[in-house]
Structure formats: C-alpha cells, structure tokens
C-alpha positions as CSV (number, residue, x, y, z in Angstrom):
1,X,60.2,56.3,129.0
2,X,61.6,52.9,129.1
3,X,65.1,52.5,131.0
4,X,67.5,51.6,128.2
5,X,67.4,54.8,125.6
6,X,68.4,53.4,122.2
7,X,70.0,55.2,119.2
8,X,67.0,54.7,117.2
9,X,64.9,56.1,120.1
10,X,67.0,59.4,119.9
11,X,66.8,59.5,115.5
12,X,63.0,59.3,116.2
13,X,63.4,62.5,118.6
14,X,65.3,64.7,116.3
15,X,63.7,63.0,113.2
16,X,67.5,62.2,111.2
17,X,68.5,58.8,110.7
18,X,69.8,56.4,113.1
19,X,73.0,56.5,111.1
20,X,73.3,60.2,111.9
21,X,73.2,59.7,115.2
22,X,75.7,57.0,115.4
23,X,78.2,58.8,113.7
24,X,78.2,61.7,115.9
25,X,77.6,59.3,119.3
26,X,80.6,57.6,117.8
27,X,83.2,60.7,117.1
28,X,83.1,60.2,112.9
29,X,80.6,63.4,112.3
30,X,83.6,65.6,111.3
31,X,84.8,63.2,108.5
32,X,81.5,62.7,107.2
33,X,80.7,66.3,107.2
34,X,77.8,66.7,109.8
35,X,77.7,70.3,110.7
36,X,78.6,71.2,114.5
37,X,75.1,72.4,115.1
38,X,73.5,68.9,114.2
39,X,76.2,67.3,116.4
40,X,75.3,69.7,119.1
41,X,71.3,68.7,118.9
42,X,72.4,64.8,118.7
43,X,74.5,65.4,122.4
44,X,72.2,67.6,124.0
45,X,69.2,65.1,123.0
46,X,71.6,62.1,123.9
47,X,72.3,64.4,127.7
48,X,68.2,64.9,127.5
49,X,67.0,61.7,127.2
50,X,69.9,60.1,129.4
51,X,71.4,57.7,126.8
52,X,73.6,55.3,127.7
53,X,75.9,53.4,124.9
54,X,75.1,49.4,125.2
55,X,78.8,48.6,125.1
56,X,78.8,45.0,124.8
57,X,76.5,45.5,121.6
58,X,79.3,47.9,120.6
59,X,81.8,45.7,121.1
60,X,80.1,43.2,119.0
61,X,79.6,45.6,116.2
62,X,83.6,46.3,115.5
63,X,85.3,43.3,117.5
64,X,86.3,45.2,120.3
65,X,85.1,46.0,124.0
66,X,88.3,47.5,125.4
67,X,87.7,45.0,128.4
68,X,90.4,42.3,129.6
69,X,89.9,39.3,131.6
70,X,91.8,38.5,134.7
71,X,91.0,34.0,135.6
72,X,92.9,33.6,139.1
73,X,92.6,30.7,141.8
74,X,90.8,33.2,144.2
75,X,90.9,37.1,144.4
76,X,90.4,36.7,148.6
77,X,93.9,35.6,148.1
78,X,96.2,38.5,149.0
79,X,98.7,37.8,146.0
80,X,96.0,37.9,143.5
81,X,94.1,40.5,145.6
82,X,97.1,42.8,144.5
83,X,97.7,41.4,141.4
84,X,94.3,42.1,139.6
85,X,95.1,46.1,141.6
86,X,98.1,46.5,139.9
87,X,96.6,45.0,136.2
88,X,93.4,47.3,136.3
89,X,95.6,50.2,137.0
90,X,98.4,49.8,133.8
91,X,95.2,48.8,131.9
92,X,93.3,52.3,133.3
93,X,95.8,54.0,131.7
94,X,95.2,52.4,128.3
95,X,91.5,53.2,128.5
96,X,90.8,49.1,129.1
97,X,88.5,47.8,131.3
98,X,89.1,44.7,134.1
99,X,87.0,42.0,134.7
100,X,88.4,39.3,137.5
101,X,87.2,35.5,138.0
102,X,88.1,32.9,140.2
103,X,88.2,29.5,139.7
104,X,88.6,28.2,142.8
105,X,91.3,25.9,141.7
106,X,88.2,23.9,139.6
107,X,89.4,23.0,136.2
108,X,85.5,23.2,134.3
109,X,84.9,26.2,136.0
110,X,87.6,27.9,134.8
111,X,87.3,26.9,131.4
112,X,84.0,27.6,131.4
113,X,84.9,31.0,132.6
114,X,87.5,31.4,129.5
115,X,85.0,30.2,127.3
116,X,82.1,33.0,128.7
117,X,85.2,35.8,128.4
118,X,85.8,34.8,124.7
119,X,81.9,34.8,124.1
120,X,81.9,38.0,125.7
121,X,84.4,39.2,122.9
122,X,87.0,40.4,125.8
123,X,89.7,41.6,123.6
124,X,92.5,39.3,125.6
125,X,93.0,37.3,128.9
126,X,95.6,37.0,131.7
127,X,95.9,33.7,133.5
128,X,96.9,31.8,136.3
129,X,95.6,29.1,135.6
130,X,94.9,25.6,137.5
131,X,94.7,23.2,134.4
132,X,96.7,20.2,134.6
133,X,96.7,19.9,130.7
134,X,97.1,23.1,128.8
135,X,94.5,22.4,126.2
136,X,92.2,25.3,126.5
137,X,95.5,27.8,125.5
138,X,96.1,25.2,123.0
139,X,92.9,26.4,121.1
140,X,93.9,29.6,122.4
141,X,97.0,29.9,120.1
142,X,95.8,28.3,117.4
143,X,93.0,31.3,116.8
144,X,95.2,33.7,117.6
145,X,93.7,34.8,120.5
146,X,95.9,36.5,122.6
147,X,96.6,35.9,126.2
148,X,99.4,35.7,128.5
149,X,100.3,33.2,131.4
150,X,100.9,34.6,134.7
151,X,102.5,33.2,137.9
152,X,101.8,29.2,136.5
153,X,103.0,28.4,132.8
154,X,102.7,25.1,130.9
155,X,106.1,23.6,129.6
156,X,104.3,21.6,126.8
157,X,103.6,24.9,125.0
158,X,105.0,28.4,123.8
159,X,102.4,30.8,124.9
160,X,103.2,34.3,126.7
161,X,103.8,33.9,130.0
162,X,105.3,36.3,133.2
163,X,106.8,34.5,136.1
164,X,109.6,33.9,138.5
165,X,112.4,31.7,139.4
166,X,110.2,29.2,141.9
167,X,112.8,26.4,142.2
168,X,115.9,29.3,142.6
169,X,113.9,31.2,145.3
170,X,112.9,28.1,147.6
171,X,116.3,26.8,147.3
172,X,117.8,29.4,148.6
173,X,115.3,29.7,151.2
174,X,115.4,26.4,152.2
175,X,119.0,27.0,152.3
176,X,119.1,29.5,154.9
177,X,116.9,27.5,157.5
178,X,119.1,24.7,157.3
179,X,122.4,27.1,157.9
180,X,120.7,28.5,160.6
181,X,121.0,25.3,162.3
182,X,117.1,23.9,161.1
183,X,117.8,19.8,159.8
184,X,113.9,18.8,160.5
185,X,112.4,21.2,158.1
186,X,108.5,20.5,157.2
187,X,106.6,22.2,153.9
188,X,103.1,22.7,153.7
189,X,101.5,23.1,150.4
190,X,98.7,23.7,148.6
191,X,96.7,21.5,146.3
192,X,96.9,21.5,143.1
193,X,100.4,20.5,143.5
194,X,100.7,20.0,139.7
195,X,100.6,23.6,138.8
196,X,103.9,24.6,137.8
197,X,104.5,27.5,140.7
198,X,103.9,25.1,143.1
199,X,105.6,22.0,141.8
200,X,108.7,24.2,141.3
201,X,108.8,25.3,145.0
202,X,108.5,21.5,146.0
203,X,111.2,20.2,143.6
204,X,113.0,23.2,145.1
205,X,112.7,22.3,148.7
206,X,113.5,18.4,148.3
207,X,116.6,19.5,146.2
208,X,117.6,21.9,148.8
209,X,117.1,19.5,151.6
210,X,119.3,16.6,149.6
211,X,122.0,19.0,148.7
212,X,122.5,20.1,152.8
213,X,122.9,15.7,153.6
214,X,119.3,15.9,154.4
215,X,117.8,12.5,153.6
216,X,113.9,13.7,152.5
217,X,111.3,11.4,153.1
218,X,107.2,12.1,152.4
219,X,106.5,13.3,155.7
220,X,108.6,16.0,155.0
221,X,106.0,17.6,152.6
222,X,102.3,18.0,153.7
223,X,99.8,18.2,151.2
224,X,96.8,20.8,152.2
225,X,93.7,20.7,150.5
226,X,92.3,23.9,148.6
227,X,89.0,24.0,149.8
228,X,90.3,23.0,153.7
229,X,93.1,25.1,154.4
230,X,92.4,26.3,157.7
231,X,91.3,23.1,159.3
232,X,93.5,20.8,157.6
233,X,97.0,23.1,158.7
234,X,95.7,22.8,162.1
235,X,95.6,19.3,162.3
236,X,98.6,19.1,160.5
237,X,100.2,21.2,163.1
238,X,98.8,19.0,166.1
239,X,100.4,16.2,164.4
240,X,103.6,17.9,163.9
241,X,104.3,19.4,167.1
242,X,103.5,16.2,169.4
243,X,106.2,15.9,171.9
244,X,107.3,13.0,169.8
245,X,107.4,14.2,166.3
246,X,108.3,17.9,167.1
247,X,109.5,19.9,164.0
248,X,111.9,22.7,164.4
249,X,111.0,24.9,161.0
250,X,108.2,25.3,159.2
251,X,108.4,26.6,155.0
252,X,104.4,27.7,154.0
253,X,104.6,26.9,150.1
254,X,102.4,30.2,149.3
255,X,100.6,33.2,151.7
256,X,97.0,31.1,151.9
257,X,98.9,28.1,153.9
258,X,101.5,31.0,155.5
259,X,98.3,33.1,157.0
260,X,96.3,29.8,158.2
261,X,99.9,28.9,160.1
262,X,99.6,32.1,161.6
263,X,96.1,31.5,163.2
264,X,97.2,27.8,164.2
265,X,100.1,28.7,165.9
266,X,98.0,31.7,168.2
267,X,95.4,29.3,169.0
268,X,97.8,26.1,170.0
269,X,100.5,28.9,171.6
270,X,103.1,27.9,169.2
271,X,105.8,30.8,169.9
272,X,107.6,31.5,166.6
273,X,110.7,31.5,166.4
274,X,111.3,29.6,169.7
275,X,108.9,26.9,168.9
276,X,109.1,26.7,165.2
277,X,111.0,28.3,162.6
278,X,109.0,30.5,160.0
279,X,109.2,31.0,156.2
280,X,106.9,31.8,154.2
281,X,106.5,32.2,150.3
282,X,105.2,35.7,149.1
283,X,105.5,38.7,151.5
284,X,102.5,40.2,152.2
285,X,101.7,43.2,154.5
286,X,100.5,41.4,157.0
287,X,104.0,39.6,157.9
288,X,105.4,43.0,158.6
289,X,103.2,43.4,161.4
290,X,102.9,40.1,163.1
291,X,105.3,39.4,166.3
292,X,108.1,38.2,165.2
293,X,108.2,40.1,161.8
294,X,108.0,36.9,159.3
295,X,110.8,35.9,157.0
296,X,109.5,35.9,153.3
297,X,110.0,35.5,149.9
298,X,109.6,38.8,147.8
299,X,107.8,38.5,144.6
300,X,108.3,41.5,142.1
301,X,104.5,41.0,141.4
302,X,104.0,45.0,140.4
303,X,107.1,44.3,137.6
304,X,104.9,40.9,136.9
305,X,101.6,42.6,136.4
306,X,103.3,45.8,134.2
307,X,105.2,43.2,131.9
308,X,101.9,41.2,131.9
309,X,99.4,44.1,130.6
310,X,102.2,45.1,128.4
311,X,102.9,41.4,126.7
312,X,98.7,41.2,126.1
313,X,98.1,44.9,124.9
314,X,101.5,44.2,122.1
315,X,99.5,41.4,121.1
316,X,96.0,42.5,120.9
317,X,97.4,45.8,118.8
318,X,100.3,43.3,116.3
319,X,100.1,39.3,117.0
320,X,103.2,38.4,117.1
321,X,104.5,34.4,115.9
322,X,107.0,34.8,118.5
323,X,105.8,34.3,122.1
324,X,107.1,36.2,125.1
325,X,108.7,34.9,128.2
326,X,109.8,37.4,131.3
327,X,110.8,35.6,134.1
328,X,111.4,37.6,137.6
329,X,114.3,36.7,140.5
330,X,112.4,37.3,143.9
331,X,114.5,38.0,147.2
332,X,114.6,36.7,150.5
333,X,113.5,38.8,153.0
334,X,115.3,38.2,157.0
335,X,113.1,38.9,159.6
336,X,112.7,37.4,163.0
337,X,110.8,34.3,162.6
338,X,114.1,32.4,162.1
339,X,116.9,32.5,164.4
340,X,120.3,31.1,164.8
341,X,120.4,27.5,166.4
C-alpha cells in the first residue's frame, strides 16, 4: 500500500463515489441523507486503511487551514519563547494550529517568511516584526488580510497591534537608578535600534537622564549587534569598567543583552550591585534566581498574547474597517541589584 491513503483510494475500496466519501470524512452525511450504516463502512475503512486527511489540500479546497502564523526576532529568546506558549495555548482552545518563525532580525527573510505563510493559506499572522518600513503590512491591509502587530508597531499605519508603554516604563526605570544615587548610568541595546520597542526605551532613557540634570552624551548608549551579543557586551564591559571610565549602573535594553550581562559580569568578577548597578528590561525567571535577585521591568506578555489571538480570531471571523490598538503599562520590579548610594 503506498504511504499517503487518498479519498479516492478509499471510494475504490467500498466501490461509492469519492464524493460519498468526502461528505461523510467531512461531517455533511447527515444533511445529505447518507444512511448511518454507509457512514459506518466509510470510517471503519478510513480506521482500516489508516487514512490521514491532507490538510493543507483541505485548506486549499475552502480557504481555510485553522493554522496561525507566529514571525518573531528569535524563539531562543526567552520573551518570545513564552510568547508563542501563551499564543498556541488561547489558539488550542479555538481548535487553531501554531506555526512559529524567526527572522533573526533579517528584513528578506522575514518577508519571505510572511509571503510563504500567505502561500501556505494560514488563515492570519501575529508579528513582531523587524522592518524598518512597514510595507509588507501595507499590502497586508489593503487585501484584507488580517494580522495583528505585537510588541513593535509602525506609526505610519493603522493596523492591529498589542503593545506597551516603552518610553513610560524606562523612564521610570531610569528614574529610580538615578534617585538611588546612580548619575553615570550606561544602556546597552540591541540592534535594530529602529524598531519601535527599542527606539521607545532609548528615547525613554535619554529623556529620563535630561529630566534628572543629567547631560547625555553618545557614550551613554551602547549599540550591540544582533548576531554578536555575547562577545560584543563583553568588550563593552571591559571598556566600561576600566579603572578610568568606571560606570556605576548598568540598564540592559531587553532580556538577550540583560542574560549576556549576566555571563560577563561572572567571568570579569563584576559583583552586582557593589560594582554596578542592574536593570534590566523584561523579567524573566531566570532573574529571580540569580544572586542578587535582578531588578526588572514586568511585561504583562500573557494579557499581550490573549488580547493578541483575540484581535486576529475577531478579524479572521468579521474584518473589521476599524483597527485595534491595546496598549499594556508594565511595572517595575525592586530587587537587589540596585541599592541606595
């Protein structure tokens, strides 16, 4: 027998039409009158002869696979690690299927990857996207195909989109090292630095730093490169730390740049918060555990992903004119890599 048992392979078996068959494979016998003891032969036959339904071809057939497409920076990362967990089960429960890519921050591969999904006929997208122009979601919107923007949005356009208050929550962060007594506060962060989530948390640091009579200059904010972030935050930290230049808090612009710091400062004995100061952004399990406990910025991602599946499956079921925006406050979180000067 060959491996993939077809519906016309099973018509041949009983000797009915292919039709038949599809109907009762498909749950429509009732309405169209087949008898329970045909529909009994057609599943014992489809059980017999191990059938298995070629859902993509299905999905071509009506427009519809019941499979959603997740397009992050990088699932290793520990935010979108969680994120695409909490997505695949709110979509579980609506009987959709999750399929995750990463783009690794490369522009072509991640349209590309869109461009695949919409082949694919995935019945909708969620995206955090690393396009510095938005005009894949441009085309996007004007089929009517829907989607919804998570953690990085585009100003330019009015597309769904689930988020939080960047600028508000660095700020505030910010804020809190420099009344602790911190003036020479450093920020690494990771490249892109055009994507909005990031570009937000830098216009929120330098506002912060002004606003405390803290005159910023570019050495303040470190630039670390995608593709380098272990080696490059180690060097950056060599540099940093020199008995000449030594800075006395560090903010980690996202948890990728926040668990590299962590390794650097083991290896170069960097004692935290004695030596440096500790913030990161996004609070993930790990910083309850190290030694000091790290001060973090809370995202409500499980609120982000619910509102996110919710936003998409709305519009898969009644497109809407009117686009959605749900923007979340995060919270500080005290611990003790930051003490009182």
């Amino acid at each position: 027998m060959k491996n993939h048992v077809s519906i016309t392979d099973m018509a041949k078996e009983l000797g009915v039409s292919k039709t038949l068959v599809s109907l009762v494979l498909n749950n429509k016998a009732d309405k169209q009158g087949i008898s329970k003891k045909t529909q009994n032969k057609v599943l014992k036959c489809a059980k017999k002869m191990n059938y298995k339904p070629n859902l993509m071809a299905r999905g071509l057939r009506i427009g519809k696979t019941d499979t959603i497409g997740l397009v992050v920076s990088d699932i290793a990362n520990p935010f979108y690690s969680k994120m695409a967990r909490y997505i695949e089960d709110f979509l579980g429960k609506q009987n959709f299927h999750l399929a995750i890519c990463s783009t690794d921050e490369n522009t072509e591969k991640e349209s590309n990857i869109i461009r695949l999904m919409r082949e694919k006929q995935f019945d909708g997208l969620i995206i955090s996207s690393s396009q510095k122009k938005p005009d894949d979601f441009k085309q996007l919107l004007r089929e009517d195909y829907p989607f919804v923007l998570i953690d990085r949005n585009f100003k330019s356009i009015k597309a769904n989109f689930v988020g939080i208050e960047n600028y508000d929550a660095t700020y505030h962060a910010i804020k809190h090292l420099v009344g602790q007594g911190y003036n020479n506060v450093t920020a690494f962060a990771v490249s892109p630095c055009y994507v909005s989530s990031i570009k937000e948390r830098i216009n929120g640091f330098r506002d912060a730093m002004k606003d405390s009579g803290i005159d910023f200059v570019p050495e303040m904010l470190v630039e670390i490169p995608f593709n380098e972030v272990k080696y490059t935050v180690k060097e950056e930290l060599l540099k940093l730390t020199r008995p000449n230049n030594k800075i006395k808090a560090l903010f980690a612009i996202n948890n990728n740049i926040a668990v590299a710091c962590l390794e650097a400062f083991q290896e170069l004995n960097i004692n935290i918060p004695d030596d440096i100061a500790f913030v990161a952004f996004d609070d993930i399990d790990a910083y309850k555990l190290t030694t000091p406990p790290i001060t973090a910025i809370d995202q409500p991602l499980e609120g982000m992903c619910y509102h996110a599946v919710q936003i998409l499956l709305n519009e898969i079921n009644k497109p809407a004119k009117s686009k959605k925006s749900v923007i979340f406050s995060p919270s500080l979180i005290l611990r003790g890599s930051v003490k009182k000067q």
